[in-house]
PyMOL Python script that loads the backbone (N, CA, C, O; Angstrom):
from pymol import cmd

cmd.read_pdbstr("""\
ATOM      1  N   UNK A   1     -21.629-104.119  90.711  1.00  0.00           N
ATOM      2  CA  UNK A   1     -21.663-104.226  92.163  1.00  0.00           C
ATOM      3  C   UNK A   1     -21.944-105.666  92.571  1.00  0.00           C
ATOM      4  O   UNK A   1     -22.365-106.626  91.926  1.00  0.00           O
ATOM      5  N   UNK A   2     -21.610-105.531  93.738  1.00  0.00           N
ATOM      6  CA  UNK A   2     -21.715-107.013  94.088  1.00  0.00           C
ATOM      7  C   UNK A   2     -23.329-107.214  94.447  1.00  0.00           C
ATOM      8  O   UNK A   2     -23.955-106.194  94.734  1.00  0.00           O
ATOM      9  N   UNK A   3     -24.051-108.537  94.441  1.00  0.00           N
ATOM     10  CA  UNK A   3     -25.020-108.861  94.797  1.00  0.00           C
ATOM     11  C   UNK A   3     -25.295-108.993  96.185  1.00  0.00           C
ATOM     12  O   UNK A   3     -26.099-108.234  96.726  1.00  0.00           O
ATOM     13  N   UNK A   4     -24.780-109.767  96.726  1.00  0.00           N
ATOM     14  CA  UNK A   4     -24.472-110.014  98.218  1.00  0.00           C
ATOM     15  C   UNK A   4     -24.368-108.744  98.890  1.00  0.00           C
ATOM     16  O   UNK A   4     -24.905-108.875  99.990  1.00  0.00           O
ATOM     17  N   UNK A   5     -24.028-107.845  98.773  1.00  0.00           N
ATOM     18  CA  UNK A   5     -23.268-106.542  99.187  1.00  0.00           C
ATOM     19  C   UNK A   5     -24.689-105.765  99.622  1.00  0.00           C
ATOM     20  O   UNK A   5     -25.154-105.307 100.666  1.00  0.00           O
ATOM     21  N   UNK A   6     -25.066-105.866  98.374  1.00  0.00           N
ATOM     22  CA  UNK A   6     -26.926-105.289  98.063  1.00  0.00           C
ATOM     23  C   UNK A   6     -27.728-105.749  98.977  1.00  0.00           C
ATOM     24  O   UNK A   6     -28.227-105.154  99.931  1.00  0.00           O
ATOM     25  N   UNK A   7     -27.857-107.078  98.574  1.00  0.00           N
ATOM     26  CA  UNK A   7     -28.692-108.183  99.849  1.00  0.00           C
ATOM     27  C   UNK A   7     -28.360-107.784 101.204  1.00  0.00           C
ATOM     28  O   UNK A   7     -29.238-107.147 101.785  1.00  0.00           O
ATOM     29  N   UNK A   8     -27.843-107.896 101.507  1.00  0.00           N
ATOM     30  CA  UNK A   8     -26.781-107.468 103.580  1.00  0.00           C
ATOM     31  C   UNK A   8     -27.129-106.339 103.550  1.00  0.00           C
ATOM     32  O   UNK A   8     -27.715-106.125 104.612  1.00  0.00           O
ATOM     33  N   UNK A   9     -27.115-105.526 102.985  1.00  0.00           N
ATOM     34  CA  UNK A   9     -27.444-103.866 103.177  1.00  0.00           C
ATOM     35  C   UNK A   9     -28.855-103.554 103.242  1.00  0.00           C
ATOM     36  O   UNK A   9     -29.305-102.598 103.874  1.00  0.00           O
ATOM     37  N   UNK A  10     -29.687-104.551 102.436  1.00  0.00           N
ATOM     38  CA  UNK A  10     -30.911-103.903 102.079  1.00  0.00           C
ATOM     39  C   UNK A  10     -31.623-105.140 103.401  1.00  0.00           C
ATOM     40  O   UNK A  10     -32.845-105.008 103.465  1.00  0.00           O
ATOM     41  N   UNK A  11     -31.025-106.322 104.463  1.00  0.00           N
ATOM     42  CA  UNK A  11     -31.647-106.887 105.041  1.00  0.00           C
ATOM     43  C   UNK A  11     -31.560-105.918 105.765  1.00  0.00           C
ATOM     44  O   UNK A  11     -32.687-105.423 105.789  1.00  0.00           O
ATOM     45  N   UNK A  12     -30.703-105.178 106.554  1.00  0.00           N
ATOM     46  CA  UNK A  12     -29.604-104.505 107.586  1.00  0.00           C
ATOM     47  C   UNK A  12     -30.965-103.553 107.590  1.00  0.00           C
ATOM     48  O   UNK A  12     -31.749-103.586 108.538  1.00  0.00           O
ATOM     49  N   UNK A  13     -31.139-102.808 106.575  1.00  0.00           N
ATOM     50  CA  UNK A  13     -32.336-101.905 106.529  1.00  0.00           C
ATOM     51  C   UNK A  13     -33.528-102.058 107.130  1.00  0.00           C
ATOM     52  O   UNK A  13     -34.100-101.460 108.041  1.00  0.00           O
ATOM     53  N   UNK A  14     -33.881-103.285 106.214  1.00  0.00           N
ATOM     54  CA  UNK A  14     -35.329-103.981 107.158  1.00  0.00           C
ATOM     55  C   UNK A  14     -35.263-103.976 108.529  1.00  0.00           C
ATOM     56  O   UNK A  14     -35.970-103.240 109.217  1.00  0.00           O
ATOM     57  N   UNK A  15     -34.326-104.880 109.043  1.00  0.00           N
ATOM     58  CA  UNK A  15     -34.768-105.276 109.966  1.00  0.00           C
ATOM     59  C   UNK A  15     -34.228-103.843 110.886  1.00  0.00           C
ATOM     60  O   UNK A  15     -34.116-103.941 112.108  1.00  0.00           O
ATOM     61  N   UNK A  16     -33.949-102.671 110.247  1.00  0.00           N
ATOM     62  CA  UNK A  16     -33.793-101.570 111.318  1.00  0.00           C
ATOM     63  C   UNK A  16     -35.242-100.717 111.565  1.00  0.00           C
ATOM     64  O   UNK A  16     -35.593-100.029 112.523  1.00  0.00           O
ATOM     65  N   UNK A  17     -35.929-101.053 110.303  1.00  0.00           N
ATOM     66  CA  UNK A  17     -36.594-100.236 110.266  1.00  0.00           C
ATOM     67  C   UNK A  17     -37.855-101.127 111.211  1.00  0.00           C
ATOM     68  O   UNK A  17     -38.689-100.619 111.961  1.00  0.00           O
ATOM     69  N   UNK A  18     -37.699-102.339 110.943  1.00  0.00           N
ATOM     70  CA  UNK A  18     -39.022-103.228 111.514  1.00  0.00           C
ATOM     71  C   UNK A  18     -38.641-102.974 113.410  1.00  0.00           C
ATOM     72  O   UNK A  18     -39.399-102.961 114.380  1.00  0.00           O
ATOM     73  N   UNK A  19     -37.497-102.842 113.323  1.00  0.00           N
ATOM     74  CA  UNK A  19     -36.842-102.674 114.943  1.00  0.00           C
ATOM     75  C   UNK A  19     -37.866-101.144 115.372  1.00  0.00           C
ATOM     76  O   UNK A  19     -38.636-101.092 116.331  1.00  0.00           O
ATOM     77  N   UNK A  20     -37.702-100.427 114.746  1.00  0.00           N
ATOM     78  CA  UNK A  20     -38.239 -98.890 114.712  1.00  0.00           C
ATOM     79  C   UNK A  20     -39.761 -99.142 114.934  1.00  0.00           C
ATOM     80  O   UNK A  20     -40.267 -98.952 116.040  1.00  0.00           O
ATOM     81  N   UNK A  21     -40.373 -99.511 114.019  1.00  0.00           N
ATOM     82  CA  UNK A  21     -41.632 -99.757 113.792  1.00  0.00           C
ATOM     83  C   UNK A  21     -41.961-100.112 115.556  1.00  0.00           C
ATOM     84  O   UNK A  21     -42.317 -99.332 116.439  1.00  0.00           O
ATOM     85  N   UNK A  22     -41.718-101.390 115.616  1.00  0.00           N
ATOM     86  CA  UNK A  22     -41.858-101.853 116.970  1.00  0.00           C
ATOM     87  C   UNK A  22     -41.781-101.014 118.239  1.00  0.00           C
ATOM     88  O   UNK A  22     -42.535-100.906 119.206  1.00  0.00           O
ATOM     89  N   UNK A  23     -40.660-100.478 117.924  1.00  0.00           N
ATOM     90  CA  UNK A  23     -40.841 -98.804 119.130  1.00  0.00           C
ATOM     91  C   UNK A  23     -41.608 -98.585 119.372  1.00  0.00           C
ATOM     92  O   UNK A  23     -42.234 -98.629 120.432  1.00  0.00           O
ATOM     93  N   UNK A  24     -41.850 -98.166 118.097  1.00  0.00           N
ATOM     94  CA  UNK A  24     -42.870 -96.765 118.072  1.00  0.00           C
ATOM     95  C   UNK A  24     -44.076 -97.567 118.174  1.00  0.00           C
ATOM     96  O   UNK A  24     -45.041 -96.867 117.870  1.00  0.00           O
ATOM     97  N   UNK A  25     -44.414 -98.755 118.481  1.00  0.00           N
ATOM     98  CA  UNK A  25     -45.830 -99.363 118.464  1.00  0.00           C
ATOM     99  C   UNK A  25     -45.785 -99.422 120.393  1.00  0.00           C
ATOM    100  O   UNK A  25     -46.767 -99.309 121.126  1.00  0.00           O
ATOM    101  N   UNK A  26     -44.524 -99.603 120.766  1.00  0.00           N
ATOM    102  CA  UNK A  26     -44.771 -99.901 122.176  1.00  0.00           C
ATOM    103  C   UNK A  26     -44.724 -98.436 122.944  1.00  0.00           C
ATOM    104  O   UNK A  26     -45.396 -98.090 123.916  1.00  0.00           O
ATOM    105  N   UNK A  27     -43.948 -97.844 122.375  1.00  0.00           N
ATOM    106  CA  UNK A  27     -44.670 -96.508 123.077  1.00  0.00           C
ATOM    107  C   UNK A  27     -45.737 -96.022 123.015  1.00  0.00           C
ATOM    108  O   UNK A  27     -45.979 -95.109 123.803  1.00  0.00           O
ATOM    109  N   UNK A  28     -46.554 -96.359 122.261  1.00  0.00           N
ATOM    110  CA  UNK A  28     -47.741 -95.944 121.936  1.00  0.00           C
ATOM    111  C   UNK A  28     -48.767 -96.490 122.516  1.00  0.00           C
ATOM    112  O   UNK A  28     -49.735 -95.865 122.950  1.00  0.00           O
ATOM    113  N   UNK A  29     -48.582 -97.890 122.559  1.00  0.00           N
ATOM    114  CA  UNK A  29     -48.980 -98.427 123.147  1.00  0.00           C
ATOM    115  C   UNK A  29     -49.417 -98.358 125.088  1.00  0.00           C
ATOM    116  O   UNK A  29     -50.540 -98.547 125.555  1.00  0.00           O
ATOM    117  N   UNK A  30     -48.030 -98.009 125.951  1.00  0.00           N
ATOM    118  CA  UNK A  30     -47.990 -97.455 126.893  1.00  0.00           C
ATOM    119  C   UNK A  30     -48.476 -96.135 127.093  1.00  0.00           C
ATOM    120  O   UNK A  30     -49.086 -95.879 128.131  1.00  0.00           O
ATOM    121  N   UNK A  31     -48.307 -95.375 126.337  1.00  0.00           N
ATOM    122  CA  UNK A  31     -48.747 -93.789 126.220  1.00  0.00           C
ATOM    123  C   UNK A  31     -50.836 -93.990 126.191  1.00  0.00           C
ATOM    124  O   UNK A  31     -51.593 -93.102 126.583  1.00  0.00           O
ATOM    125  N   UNK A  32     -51.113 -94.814 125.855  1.00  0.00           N
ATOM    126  CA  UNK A  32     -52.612 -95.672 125.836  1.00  0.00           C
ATOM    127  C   UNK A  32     -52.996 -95.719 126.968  1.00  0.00           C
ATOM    128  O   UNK A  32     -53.716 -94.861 127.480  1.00  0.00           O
ATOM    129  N   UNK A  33     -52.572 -96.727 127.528  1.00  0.00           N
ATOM    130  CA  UNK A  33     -52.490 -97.413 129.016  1.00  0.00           C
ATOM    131  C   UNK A  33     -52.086 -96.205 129.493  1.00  0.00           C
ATOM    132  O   UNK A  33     -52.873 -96.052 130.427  1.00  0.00           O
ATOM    133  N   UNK A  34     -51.305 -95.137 129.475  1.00  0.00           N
ATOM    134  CA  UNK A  34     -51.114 -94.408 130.840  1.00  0.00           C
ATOM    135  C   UNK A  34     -52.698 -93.551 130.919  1.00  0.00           C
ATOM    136  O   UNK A  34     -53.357 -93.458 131.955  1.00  0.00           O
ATOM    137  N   UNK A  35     -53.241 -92.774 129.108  1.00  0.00           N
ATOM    138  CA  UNK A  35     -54.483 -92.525 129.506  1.00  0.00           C
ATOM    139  C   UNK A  35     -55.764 -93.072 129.988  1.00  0.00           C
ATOM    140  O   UNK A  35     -56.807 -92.431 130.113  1.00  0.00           O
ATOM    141  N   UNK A  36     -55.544 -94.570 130.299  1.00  0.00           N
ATOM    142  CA  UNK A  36     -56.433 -95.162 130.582  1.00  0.00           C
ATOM    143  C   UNK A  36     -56.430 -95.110 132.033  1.00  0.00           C
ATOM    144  O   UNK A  36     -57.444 -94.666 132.570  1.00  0.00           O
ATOM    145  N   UNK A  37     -55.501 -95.472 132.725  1.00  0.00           N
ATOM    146  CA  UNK A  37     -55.386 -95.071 133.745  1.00  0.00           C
ATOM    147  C   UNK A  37     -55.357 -93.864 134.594  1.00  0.00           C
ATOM    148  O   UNK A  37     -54.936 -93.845 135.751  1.00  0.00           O
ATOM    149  N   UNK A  38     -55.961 -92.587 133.761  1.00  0.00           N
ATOM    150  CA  UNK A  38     -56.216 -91.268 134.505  1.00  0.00           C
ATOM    151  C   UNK A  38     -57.218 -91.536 134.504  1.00  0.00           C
ATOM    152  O   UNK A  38     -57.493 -91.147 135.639  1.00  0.00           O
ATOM    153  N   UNK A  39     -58.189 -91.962 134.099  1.00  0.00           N
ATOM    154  CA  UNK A  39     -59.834 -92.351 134.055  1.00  0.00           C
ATOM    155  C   UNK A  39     -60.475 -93.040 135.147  1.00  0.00           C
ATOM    156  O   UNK A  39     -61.473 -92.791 135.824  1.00  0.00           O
ATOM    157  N   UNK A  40     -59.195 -94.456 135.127  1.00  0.00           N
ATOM    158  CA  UNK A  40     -59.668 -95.313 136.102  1.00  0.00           C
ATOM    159  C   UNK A  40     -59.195 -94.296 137.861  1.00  0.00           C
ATOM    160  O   UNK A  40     -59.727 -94.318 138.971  1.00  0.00           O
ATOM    161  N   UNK A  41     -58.335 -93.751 137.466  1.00  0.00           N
ATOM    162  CA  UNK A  41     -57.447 -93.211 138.867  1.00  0.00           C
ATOM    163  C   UNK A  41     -58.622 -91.773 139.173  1.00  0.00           C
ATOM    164  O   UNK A  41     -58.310 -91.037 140.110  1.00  0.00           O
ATOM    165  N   UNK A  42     -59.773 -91.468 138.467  1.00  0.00           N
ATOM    166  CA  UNK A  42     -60.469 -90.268 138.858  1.00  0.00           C
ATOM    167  C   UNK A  42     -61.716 -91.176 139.001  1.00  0.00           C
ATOM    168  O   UNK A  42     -62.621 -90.801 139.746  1.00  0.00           O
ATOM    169  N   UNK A  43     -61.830 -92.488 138.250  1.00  0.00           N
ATOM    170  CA  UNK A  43     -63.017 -93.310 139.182  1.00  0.00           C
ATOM    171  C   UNK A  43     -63.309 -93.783 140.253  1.00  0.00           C
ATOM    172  O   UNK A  43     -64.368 -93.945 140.859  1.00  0.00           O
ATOM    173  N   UNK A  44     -61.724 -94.108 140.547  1.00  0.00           N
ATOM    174  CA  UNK A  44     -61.955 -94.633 141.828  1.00  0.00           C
ATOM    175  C   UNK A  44     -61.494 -93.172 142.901  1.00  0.00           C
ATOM    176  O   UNK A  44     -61.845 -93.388 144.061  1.00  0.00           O
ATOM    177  N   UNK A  45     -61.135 -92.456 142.806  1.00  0.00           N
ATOM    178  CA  UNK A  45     -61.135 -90.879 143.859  1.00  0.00           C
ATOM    179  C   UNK A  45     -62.501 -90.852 144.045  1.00  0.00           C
ATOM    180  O   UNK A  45     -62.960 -91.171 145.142  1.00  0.00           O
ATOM    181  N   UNK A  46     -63.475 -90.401 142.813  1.00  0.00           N
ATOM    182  CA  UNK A  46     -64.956 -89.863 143.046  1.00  0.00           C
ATOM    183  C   UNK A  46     -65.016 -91.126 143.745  1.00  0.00           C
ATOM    184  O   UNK A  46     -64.654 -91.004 144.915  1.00  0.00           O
ATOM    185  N   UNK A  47     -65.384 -92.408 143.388  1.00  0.00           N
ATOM    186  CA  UNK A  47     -65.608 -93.724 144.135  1.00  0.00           C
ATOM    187  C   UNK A  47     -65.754 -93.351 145.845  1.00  0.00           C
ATOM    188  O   UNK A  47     -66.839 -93.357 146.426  1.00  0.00           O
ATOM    189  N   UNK A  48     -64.196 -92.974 146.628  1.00  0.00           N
ATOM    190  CA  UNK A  48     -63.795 -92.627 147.815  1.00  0.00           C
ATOM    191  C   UNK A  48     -64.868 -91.806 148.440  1.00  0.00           C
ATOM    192  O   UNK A  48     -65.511 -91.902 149.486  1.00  0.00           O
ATOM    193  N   UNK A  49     -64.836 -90.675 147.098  1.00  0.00           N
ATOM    194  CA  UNK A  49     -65.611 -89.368 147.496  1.00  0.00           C
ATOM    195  C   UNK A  49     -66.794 -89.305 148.185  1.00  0.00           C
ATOM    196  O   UNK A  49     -67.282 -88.578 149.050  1.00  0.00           O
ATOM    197  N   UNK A  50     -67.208 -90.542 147.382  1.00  0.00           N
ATOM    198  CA  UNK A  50     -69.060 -90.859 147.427  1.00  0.00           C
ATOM    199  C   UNK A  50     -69.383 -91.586 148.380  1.00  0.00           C
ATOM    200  O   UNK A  50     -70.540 -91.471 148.785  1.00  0.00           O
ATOM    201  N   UNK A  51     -68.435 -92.607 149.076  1.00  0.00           N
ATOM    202  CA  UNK A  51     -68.136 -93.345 150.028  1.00  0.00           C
ATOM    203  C   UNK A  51     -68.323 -92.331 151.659  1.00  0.00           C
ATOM    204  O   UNK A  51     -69.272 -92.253 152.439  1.00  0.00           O
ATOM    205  N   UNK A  52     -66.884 -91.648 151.664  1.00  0.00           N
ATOM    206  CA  UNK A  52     -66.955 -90.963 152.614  1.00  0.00           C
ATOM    207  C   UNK A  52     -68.599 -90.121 152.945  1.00  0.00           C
ATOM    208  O   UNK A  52     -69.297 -90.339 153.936  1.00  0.00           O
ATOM    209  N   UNK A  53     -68.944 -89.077 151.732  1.00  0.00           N
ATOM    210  CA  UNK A  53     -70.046 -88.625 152.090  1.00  0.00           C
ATOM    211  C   UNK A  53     -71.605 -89.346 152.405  1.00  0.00           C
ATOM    212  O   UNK A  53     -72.719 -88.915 152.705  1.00  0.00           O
ATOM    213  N   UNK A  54     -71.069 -90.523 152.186  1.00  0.00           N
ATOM    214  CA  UNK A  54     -72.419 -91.644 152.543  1.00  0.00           C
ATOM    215  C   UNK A  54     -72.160 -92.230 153.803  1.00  0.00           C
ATOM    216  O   UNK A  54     -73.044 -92.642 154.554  1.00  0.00           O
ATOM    217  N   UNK A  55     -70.527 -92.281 154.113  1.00  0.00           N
ATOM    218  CA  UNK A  55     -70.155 -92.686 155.547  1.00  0.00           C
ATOM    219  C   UNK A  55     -70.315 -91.590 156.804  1.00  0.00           C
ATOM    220  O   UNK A  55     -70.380 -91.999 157.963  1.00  0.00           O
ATOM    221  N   UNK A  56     -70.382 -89.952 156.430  1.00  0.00           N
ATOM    222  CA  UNK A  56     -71.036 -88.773 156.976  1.00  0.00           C
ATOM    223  C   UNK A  56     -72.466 -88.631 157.259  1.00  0.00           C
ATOM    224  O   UNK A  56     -72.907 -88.419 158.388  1.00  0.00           O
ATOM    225  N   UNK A  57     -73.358 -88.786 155.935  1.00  0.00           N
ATOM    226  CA  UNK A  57     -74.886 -89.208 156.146  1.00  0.00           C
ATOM    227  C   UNK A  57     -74.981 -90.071 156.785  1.00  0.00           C
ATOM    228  O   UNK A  57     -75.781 -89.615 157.602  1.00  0.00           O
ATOM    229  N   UNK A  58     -74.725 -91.357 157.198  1.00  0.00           N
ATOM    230  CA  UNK A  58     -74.920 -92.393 157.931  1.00  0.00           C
ATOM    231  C   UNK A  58     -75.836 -93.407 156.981  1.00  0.00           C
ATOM    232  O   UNK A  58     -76.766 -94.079 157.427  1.00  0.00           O
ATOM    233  N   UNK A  59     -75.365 -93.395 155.449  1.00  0.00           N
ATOM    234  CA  UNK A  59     -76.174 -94.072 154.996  1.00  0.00           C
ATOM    235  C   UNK A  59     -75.519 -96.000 154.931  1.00  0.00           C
ATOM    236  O   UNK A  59     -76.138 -97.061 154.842  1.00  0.00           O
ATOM    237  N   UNK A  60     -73.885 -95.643 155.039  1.00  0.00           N
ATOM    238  CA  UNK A  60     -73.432 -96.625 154.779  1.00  0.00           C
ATOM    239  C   UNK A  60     -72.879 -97.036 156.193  1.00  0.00           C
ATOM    240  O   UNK A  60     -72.285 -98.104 156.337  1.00  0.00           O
TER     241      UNK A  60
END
""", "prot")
cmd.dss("prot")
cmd.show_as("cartoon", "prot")
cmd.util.cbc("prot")
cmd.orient("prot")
């Protein structure tokens, strides 16, 4: 078999698989960040929450 033939095929591979890899790191990545942001998005609601009922008491 040819050498070259081998080489091109087996770069072709790498760099599909390193392409893949990378995906799957940035979805994951985002899929992160979106749970981070249900946390922050129910901190700042209660935040509101606590606000309003202190703006009812007349504390604020």
């Amino acid at each position: 078999m040819d050498i070259s033939l081998i080489l091109t095929v087996a770069l072709a591979a790498s760099f599909i698989v390193v392409v893949l890899v990378l995906v799957a790191i940035i979805i994951y990545q985002r899929w992160r960040i979106g749970d981070q942001n249900v946390f922050i998005e129910r901190f700042i609601r209660q935040n509101e929450e606590q606000r309003q009922k202190m703006r009812k008491a007349g504390i604020l």
